[in-house]
C-alpha positions as CSV (number, residue, x, y, z in Angstrom):
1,X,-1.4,-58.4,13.4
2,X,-0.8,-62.4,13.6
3,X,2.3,-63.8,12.5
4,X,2.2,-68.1,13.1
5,X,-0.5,-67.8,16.1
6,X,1.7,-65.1,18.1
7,X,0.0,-61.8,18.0
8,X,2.2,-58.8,16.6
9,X,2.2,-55.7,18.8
10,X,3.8,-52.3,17.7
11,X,6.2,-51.0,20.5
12,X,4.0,-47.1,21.1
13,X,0.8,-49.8,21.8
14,X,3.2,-52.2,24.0
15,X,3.7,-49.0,26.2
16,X,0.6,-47.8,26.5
17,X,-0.6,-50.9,28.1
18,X,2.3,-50.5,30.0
19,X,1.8,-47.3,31.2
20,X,-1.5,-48.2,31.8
21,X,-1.4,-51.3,34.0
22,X,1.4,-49.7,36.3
23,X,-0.3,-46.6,37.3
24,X,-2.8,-48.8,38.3
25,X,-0.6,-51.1,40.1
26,X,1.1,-47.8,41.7
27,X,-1.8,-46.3,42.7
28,X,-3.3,-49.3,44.1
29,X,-0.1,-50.2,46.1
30,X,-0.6,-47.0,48.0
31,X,-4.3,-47.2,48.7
32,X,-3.0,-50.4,50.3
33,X,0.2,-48.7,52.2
34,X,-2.1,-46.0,53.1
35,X,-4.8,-48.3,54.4
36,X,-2.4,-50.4,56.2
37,X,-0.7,-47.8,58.2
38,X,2.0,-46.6,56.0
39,X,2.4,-43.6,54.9
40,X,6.1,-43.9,53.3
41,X,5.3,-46.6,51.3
42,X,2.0,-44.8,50.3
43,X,3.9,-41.8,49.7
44,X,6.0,-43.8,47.3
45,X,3.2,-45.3,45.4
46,X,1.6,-42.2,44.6
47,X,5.1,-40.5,43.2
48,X,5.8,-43.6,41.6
49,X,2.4,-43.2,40.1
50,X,3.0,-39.8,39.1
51,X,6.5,-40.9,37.4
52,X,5.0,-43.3,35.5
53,X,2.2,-40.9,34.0
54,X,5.1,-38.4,33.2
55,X,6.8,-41.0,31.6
56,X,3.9,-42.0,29.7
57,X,3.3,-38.4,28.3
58,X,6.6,-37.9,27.6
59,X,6.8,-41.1,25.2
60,X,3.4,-40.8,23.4
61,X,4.6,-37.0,22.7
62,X,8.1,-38.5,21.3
63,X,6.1,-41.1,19.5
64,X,3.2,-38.7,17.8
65,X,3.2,-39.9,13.9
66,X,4.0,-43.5,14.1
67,X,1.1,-46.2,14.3
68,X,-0.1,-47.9,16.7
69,X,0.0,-50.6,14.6
């Protein structure tokens, strides 16, 4: 949806994208930390991950019959 050039985004699709680009970011931080010789920032990474996909579940569940539009 456009509204004067700015594009119009419902708040369930906002968080998915969300979700989405910092699991990747999570995950990716830790096959860094791991590669780089740290395993308690890797650690971190993947249970941030993890929190972030629980998170995720959790919200599309309390969001189930609205749009995502």
């Amino acid at each position: 949806m456009f509204i004067r050039g700015f594009i119009i985004m419902s708040l369930k699709a906002f968080h998915l994208i969300f979700v989405t680009l910092l699991t990747a970011l999570s995950f990716g931080f830790a096959a860094w930390a791991f590669n780089s010789g740290r395993p308690a920032f890797g650690a971190a990474g993947v249970a941030t991950g993890i929190l972030v996909i629980i998170y995720g579940i959790y919200f599309l569940k309390k969001l189930k019959k609205i749009s995502y539009l």
